[in-house]
Jmol script that loads the backbone (N, CA, C; Angstrom):
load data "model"
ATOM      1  N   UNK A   1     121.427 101.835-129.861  1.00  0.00           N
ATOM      2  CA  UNK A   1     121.535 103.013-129.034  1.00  0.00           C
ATOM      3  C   UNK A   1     122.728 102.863-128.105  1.00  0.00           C
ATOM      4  N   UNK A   2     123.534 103.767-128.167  1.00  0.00           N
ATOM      5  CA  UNK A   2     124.970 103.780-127.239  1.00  0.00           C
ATOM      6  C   UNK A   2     124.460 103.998-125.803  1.00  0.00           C
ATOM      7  N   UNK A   3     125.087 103.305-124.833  1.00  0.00           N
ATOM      8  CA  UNK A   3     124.805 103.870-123.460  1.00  0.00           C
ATOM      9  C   UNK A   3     125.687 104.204-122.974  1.00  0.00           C
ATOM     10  N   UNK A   4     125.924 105.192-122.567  1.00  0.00           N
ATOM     11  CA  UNK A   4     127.094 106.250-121.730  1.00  0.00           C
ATOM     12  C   UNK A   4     127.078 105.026-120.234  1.00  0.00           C
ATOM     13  N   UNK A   5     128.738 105.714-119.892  1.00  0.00           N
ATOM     14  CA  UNK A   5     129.315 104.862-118.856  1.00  0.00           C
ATOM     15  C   UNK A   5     127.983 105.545-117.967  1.00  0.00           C
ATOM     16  N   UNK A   6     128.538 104.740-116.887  1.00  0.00           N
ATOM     17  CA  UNK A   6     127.929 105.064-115.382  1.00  0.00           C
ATOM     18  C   UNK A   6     128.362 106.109-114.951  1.00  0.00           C
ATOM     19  N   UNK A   7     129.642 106.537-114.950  1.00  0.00           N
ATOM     20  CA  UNK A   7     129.944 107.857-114.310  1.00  0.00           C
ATOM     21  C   UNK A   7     129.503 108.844-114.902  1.00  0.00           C
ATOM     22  N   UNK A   8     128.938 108.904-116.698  1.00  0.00           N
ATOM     23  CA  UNK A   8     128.108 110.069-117.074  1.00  0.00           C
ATOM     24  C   UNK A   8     126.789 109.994-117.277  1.00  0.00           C
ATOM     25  N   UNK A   9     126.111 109.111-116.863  1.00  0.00           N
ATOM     26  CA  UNK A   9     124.800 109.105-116.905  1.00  0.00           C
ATOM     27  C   UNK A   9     124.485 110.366-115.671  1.00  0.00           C
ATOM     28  N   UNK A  10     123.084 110.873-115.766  1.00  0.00           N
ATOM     29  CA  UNK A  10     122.387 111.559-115.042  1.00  0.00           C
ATOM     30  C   UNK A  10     122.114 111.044-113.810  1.00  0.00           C
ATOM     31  N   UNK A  11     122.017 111.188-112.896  1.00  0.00           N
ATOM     32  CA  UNK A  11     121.220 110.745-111.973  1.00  0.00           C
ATOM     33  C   UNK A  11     120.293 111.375-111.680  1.00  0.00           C
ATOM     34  N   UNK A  12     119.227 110.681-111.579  1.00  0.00           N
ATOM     35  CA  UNK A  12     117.942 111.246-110.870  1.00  0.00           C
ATOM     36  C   UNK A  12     117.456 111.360-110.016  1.00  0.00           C
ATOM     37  N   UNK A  13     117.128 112.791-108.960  1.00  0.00           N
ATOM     38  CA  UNK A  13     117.168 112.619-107.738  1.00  0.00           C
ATOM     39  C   UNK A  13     116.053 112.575-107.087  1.00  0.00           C
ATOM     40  N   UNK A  14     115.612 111.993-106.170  1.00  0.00           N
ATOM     41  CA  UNK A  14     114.476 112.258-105.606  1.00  0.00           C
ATOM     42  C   UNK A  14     113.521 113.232-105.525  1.00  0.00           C
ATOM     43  N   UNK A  15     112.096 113.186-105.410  1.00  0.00           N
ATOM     44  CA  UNK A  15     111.451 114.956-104.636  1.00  0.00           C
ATOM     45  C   UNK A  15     111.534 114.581-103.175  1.00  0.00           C
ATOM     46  N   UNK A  16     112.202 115.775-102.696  1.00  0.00           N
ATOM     47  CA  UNK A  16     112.501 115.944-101.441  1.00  0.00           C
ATOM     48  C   UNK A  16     111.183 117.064-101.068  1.00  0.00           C
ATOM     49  N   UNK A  17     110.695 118.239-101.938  1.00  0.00           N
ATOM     50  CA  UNK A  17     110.279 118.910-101.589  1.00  0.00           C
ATOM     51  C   UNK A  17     109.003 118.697-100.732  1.00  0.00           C
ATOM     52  N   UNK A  18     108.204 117.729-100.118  1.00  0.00           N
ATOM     53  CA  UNK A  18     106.947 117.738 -99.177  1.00  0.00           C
ATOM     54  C   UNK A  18     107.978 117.786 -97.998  1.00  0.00           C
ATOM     55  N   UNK A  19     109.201 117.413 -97.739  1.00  0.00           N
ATOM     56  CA  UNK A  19     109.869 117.274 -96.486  1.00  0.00           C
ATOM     57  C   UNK A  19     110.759 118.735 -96.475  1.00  0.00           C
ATOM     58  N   UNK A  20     110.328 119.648 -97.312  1.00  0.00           N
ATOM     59  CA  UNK A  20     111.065 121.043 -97.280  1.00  0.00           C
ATOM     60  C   UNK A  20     112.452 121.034 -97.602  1.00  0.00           C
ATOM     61  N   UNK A  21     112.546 120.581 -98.772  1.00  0.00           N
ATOM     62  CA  UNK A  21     114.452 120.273 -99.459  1.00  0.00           C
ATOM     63  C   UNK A  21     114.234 119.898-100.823  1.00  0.00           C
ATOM     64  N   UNK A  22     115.262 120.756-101.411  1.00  0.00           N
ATOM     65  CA  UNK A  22     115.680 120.849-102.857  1.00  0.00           C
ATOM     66  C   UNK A  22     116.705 119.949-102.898  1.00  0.00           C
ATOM     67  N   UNK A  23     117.251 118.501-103.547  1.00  0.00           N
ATOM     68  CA  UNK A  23     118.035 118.030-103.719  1.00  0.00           C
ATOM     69  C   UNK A  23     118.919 118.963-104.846  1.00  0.00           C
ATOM     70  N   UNK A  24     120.487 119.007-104.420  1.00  0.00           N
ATOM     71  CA  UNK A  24     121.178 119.750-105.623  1.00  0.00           C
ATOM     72  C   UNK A  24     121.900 118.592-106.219  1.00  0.00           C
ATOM     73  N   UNK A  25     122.551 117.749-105.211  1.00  0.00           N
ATOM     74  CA  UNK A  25     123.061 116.424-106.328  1.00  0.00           C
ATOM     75  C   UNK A  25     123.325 115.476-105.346  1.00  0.00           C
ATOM     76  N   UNK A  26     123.928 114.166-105.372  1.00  0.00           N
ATOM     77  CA  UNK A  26     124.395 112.963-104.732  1.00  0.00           C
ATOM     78  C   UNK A  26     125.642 113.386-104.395  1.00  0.00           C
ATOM     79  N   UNK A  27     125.773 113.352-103.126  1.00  0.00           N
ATOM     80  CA  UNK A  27     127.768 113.298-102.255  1.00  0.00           C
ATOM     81  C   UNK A  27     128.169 111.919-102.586  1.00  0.00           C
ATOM     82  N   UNK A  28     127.318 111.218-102.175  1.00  0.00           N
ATOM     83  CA  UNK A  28     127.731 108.976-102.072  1.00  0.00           C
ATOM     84  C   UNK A  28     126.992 108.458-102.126  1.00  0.00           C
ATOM     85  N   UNK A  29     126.925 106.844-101.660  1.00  0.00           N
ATOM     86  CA  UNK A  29     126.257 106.136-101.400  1.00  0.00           C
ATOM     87  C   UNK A  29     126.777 105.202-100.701  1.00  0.00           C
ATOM     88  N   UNK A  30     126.279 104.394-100.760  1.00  0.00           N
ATOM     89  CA  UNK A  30     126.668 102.915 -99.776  1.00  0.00           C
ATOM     90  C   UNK A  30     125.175 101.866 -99.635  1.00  0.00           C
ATOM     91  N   UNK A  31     125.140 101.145-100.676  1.00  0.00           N
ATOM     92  CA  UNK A  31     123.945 100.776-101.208  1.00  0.00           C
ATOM     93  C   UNK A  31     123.743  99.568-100.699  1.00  0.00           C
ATOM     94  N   UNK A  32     124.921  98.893 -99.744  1.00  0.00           N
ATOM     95  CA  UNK A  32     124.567  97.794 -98.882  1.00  0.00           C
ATOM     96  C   UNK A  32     124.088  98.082 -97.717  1.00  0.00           C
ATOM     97  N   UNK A  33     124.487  99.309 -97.700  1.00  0.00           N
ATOM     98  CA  UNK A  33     123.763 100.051 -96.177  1.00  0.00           C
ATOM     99  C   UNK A  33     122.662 100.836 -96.145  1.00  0.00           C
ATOM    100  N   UNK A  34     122.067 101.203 -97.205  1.00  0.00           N
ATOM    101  CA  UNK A  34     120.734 101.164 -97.376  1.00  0.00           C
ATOM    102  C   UNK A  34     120.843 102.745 -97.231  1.00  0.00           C
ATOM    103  N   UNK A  35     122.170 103.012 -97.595  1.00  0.00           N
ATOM    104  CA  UNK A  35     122.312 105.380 -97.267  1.00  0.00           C
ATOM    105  C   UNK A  35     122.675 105.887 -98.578  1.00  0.00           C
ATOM    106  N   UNK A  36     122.131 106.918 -98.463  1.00  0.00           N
ATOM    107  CA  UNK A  36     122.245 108.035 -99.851  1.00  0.00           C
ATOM    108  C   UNK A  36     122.448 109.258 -99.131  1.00  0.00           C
ATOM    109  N   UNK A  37     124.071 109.861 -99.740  1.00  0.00           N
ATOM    110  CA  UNK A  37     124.072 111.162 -99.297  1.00  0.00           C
ATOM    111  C   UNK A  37     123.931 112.254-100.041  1.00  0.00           C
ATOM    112  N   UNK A  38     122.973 113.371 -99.688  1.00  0.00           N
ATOM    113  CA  UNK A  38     122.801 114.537-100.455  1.00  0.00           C
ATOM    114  C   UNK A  38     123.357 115.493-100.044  1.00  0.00           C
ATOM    115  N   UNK A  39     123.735 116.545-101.045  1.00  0.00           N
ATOM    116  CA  UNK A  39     123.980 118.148-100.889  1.00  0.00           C
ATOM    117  C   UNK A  39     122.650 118.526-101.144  1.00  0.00           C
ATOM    118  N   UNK A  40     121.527 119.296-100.093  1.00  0.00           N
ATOM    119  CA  UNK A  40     119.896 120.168-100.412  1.00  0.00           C
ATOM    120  C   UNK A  40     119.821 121.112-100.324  1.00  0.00           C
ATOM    121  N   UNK A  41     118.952 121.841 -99.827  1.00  0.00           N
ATOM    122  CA  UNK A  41     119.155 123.324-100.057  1.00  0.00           C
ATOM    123  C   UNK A  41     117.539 123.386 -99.404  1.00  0.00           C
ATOM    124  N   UNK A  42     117.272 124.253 -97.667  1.00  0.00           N
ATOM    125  CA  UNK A  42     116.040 124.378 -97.456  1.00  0.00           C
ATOM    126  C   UNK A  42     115.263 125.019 -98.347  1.00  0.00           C
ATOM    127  N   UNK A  43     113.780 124.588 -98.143  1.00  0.00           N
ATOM    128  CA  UNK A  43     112.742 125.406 -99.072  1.00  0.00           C
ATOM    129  C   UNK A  43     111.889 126.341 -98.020  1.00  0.00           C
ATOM    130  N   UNK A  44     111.733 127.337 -98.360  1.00  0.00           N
ATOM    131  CA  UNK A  44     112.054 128.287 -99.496  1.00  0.00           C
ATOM    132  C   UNK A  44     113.093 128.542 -99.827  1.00  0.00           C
ATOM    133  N   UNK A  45     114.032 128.818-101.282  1.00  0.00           N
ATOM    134  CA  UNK A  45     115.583 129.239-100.798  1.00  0.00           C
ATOM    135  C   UNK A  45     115.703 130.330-100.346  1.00  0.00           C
ATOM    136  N   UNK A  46     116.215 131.110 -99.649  1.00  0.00           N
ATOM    137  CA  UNK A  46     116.411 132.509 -98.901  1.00  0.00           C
ATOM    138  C   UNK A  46     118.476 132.068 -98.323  1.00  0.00           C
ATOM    139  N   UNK A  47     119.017 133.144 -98.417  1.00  0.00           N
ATOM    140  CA  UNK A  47     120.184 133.586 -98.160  1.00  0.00           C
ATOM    141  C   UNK A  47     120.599 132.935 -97.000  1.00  0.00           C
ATOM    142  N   UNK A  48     119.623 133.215 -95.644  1.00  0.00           N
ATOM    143  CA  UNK A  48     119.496 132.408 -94.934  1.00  0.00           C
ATOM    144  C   UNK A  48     119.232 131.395 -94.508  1.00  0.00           C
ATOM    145  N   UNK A  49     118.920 130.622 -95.440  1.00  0.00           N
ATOM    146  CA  UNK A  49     118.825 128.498 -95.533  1.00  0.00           C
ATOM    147  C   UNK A  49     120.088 128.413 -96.364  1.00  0.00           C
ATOM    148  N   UNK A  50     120.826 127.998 -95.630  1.00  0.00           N
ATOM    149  CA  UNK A  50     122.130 127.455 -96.264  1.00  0.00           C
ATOM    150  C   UNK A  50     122.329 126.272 -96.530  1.00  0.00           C
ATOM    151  N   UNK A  51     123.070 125.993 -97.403  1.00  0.00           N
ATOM    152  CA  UNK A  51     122.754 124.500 -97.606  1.00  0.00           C
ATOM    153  C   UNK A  51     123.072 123.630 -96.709  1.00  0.00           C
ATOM    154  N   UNK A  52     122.364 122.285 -96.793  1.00  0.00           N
ATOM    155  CA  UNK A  52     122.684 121.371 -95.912  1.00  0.00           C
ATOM    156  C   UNK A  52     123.087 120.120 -96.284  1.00  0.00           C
ATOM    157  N   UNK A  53     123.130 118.684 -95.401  1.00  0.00           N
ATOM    158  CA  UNK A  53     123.799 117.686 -95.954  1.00  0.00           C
ATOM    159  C   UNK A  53     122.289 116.827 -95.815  1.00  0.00           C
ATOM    160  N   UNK A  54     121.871 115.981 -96.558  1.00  0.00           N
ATOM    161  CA  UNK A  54     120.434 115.122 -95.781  1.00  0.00           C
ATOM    162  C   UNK A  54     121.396 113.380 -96.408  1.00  0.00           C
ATOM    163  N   UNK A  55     121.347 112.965 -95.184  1.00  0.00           N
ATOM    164  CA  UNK A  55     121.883 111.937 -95.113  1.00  0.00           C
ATOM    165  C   UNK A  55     120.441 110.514 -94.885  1.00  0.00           C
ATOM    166  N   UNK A  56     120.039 110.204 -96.399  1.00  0.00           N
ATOM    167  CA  UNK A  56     118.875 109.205 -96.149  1.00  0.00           C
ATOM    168  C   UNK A  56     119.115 107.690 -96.394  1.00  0.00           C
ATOM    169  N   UNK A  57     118.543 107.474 -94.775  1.00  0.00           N
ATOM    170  CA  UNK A  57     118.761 106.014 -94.476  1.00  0.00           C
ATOM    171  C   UNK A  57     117.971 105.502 -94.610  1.00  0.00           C
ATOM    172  N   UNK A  58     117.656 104.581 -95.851  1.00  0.00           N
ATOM    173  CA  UNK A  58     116.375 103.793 -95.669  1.00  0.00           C
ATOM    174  C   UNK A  58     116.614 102.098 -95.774  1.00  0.00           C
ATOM    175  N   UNK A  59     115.161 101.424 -94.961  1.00  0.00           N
ATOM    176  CA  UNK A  59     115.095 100.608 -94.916  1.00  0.00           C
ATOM    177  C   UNK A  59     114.892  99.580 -96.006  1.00  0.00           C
ATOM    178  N   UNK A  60     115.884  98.688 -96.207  1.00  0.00           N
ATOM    179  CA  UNK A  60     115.916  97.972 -97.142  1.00  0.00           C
ATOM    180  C   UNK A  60     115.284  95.992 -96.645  1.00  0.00           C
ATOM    181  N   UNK A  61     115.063  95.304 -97.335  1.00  0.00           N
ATOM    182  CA  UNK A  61     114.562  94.166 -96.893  1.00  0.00           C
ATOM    183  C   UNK A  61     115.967  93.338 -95.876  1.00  0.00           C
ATOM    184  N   UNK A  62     116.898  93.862 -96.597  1.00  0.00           N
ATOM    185  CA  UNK A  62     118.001  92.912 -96.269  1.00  0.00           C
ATOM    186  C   UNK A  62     118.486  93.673 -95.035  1.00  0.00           C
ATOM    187  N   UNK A  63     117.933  94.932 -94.500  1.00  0.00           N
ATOM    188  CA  UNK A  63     118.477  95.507 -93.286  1.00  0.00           C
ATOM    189  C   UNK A  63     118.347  95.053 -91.990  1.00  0.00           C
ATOM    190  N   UNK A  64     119.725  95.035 -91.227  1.00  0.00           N
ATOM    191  CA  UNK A  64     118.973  94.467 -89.843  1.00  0.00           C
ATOM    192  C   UNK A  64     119.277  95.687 -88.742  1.00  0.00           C
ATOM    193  N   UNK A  65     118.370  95.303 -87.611  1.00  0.00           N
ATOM    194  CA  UNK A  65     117.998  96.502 -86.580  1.00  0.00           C
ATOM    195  C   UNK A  65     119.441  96.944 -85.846  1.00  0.00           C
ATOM    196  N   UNK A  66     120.323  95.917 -85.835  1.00  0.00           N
ATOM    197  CA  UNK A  66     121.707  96.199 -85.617  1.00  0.00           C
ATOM    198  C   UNK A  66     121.888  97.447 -86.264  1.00  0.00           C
ATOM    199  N   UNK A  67     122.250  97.068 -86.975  1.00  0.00           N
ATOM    200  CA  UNK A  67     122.383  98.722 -88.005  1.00  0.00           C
ATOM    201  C   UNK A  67     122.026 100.079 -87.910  1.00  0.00           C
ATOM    202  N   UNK A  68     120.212  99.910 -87.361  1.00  0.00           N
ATOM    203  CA  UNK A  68     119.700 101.503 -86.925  1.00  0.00           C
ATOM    204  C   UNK A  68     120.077 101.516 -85.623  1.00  0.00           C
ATOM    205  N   UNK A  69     120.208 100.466 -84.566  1.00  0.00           N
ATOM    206  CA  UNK A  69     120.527 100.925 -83.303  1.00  0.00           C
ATOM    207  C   UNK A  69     122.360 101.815 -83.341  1.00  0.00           C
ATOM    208  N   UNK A  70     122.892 101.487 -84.289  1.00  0.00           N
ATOM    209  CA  UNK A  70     124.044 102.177 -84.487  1.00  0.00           C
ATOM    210  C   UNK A  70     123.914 103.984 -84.609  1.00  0.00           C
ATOM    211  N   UNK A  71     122.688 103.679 -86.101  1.00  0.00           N
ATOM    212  CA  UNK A  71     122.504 104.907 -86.312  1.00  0.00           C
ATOM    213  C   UNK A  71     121.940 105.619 -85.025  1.00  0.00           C
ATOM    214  N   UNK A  72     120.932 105.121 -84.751  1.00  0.00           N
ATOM    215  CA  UNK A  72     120.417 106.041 -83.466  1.00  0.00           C
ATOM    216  C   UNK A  72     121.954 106.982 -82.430  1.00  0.00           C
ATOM    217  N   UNK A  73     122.725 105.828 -82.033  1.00  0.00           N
ATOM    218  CA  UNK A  73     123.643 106.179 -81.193  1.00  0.00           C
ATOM    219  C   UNK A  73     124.406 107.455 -81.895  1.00  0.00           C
ATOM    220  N   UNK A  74     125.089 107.127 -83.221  1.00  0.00           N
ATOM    221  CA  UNK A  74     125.494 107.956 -83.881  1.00  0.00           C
ATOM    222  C   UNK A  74     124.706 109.826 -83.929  1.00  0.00           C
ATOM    223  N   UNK A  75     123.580 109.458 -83.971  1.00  0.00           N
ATOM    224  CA  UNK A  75     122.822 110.738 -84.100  1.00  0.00           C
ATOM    225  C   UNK A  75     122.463 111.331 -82.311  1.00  0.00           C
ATOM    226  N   UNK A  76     122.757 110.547 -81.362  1.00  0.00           N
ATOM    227  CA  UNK A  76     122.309 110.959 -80.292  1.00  0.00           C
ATOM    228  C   UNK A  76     123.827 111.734 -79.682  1.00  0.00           C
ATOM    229  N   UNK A  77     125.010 111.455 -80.426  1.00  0.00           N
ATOM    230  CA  UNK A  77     126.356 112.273 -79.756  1.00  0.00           C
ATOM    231  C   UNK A  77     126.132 113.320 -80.757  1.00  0.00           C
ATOM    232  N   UNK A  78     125.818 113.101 -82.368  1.00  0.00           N
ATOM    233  CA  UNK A  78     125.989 114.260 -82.469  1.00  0.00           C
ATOM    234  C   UNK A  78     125.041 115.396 -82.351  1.00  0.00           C
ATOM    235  N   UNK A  79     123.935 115.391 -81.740  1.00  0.00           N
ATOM    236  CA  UNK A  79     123.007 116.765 -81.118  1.00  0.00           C
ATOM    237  C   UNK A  79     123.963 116.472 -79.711  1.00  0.00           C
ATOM    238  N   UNK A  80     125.016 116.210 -79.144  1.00  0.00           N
ATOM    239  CA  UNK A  80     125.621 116.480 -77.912  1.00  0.00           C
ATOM    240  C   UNK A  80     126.688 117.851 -78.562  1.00  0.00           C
ATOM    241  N   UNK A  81     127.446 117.123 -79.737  1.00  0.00           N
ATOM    242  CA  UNK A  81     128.585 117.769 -80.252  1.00  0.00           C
ATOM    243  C   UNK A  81     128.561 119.080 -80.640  1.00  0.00           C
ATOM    244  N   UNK A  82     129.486 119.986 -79.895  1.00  0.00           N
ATOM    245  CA  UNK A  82     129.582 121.148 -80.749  1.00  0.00           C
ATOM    246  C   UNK A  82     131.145 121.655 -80.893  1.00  0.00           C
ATOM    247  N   UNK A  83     131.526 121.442 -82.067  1.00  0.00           N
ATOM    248  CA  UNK A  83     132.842 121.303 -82.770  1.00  0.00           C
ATOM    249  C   UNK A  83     132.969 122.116 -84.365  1.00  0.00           C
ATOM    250  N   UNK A  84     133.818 123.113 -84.464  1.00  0.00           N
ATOM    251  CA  UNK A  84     134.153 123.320 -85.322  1.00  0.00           C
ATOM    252  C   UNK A  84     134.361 122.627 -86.621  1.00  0.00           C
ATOM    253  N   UNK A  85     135.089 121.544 -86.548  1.00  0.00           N
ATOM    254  CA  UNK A  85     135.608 120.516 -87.447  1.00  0.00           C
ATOM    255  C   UNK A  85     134.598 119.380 -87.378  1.00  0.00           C
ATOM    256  N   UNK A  86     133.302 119.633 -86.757  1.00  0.00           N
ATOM    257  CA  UNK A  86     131.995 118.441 -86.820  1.00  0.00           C
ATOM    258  C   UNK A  86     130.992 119.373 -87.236  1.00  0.00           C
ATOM    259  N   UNK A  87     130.194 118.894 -88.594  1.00  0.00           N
ATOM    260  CA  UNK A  87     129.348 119.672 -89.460  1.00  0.00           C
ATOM    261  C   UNK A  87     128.250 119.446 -87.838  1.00  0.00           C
ATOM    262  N   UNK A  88     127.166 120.679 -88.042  1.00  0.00           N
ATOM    263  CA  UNK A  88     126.424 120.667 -86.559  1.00  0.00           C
ATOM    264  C   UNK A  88     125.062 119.554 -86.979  1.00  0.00           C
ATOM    265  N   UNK A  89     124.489 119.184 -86.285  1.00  0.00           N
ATOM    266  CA  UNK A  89     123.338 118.641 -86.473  1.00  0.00           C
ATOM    267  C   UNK A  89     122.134 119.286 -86.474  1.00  0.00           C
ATOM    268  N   UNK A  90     121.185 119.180 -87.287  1.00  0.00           N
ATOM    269  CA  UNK A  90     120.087 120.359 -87.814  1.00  0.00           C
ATOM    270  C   UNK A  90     118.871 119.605 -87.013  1.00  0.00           C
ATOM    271  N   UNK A  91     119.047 118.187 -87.592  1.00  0.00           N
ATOM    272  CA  UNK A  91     117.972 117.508 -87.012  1.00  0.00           C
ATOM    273  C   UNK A  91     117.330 116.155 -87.871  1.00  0.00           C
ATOM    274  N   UNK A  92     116.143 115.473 -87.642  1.00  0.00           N
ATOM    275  CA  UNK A  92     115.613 114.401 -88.333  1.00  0.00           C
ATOM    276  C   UNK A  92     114.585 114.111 -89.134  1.00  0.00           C
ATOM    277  N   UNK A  93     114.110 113.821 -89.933  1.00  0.00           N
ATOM    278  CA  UNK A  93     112.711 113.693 -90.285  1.00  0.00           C
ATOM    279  C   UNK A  93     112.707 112.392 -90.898  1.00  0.00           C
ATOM    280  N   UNK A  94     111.210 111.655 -90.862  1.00  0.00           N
ATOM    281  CA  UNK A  94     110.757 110.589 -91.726  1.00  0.00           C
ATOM    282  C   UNK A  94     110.707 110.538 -93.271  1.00  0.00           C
ATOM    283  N   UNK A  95     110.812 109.329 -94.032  1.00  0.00           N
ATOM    284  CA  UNK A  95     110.426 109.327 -95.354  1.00  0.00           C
ATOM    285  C   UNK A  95     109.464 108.133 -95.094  1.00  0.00           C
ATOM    286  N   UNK A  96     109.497 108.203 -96.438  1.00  0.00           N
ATOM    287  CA  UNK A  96     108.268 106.879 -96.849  1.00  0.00           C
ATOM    288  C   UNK A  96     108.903 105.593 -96.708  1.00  0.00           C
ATOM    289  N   UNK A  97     110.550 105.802 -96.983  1.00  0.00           N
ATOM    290  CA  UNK A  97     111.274 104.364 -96.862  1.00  0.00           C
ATOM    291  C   UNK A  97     112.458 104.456 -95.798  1.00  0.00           C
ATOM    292  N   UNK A  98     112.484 105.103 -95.114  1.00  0.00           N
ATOM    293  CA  UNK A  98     113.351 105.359 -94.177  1.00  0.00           C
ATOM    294  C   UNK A  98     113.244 106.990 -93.299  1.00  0.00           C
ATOM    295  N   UNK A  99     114.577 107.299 -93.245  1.00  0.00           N
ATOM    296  CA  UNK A  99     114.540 108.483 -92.838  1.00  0.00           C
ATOM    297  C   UNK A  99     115.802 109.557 -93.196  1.00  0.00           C
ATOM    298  N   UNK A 100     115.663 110.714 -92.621  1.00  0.00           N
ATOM    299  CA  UNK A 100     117.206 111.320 -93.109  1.00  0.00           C
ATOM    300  C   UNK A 100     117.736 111.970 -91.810  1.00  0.00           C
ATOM    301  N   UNK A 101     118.952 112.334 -91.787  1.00  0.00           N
ATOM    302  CA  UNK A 101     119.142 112.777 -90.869  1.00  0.00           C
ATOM    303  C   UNK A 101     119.938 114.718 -91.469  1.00  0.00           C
ATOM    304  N   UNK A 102     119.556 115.531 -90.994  1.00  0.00           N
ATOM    305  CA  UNK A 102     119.952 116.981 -91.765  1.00  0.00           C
ATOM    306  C   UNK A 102     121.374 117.378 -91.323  1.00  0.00           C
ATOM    307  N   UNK A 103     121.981 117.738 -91.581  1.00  0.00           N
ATOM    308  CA  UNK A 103     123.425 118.046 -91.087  1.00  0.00           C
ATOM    309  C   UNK A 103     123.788 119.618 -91.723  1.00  0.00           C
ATOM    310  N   UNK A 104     124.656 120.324 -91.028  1.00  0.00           N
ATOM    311  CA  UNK A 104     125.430 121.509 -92.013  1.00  0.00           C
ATOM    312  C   UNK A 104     126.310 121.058 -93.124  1.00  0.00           C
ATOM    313  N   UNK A 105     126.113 122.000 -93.643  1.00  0.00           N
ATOM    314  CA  UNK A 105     127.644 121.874 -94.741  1.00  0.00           C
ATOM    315  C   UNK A 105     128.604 122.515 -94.991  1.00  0.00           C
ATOM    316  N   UNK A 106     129.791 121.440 -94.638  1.00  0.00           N
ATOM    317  CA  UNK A 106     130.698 122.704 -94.445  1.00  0.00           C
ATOM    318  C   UNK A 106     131.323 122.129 -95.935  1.00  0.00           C
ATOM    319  N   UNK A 107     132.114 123.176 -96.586  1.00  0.00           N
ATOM    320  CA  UNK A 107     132.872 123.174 -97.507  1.00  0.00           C
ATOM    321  C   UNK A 107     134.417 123.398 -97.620  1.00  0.00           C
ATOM    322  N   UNK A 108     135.048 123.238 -97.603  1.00  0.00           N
ATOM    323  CA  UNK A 108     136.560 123.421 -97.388  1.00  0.00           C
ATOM    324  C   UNK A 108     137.493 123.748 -98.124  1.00  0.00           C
ATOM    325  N   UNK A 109     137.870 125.097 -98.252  1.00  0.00           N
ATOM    326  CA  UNK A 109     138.665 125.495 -99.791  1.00  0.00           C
ATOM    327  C   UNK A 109     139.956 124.946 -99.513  1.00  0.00           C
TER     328      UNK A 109
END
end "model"
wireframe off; spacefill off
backbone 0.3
color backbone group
């Protein structure tokens, strides 16, 4: 059986939906840092849930608290920030292995 590279395999994305989000696909990763970034889409879809960014940080064995005290800081300027050129902050929620943080999405032609 042939196996297709890595860059065309599928990826499979999480259910987001008990936390109210449609994953549409993977932005990145950074898999020493224990983050996965998504493009979602609130649930229900309506015109008015625009898409968003869910940025999930989860805890890995090899993670140390250094790390979330970063994140924390990081997430506490941006509910300060309000900037055009800084996607806005929506807000936070828990997972089972971490957490995410919701962001806008901006797109840029």
């Amino acid at each position: 059986m042939d196996r297709l590279p890595e860059s065309q395999r599928a990826i499979e994305l999480p259910d987001f939906s008990p936390y109210g989000y449609r994953l549409e696909r993977e932005l990145g990763r950074n898999p020493t840092g224990g983050r996965v970034v998504y493009l979602a889409e609130p649930l229900p879809h309506a015109p008015a849930n625009p898409a968003v960014v869910l940025k999930h940080f989860q805890f890995l064995k090899q993670s140390r608290w250094e790390g979330f005290r970063q994140i924390e800081r990081e997430m506490a300027i941006l509910q300060r920030l309000h900037h055009r050129g800084i996607p806005l902050y929506l807000g936070t929620f828990e997972t089972a292995d971490g957490f995410c943080l919701v962001q806008e999405y901006s797109h840029f032609n």
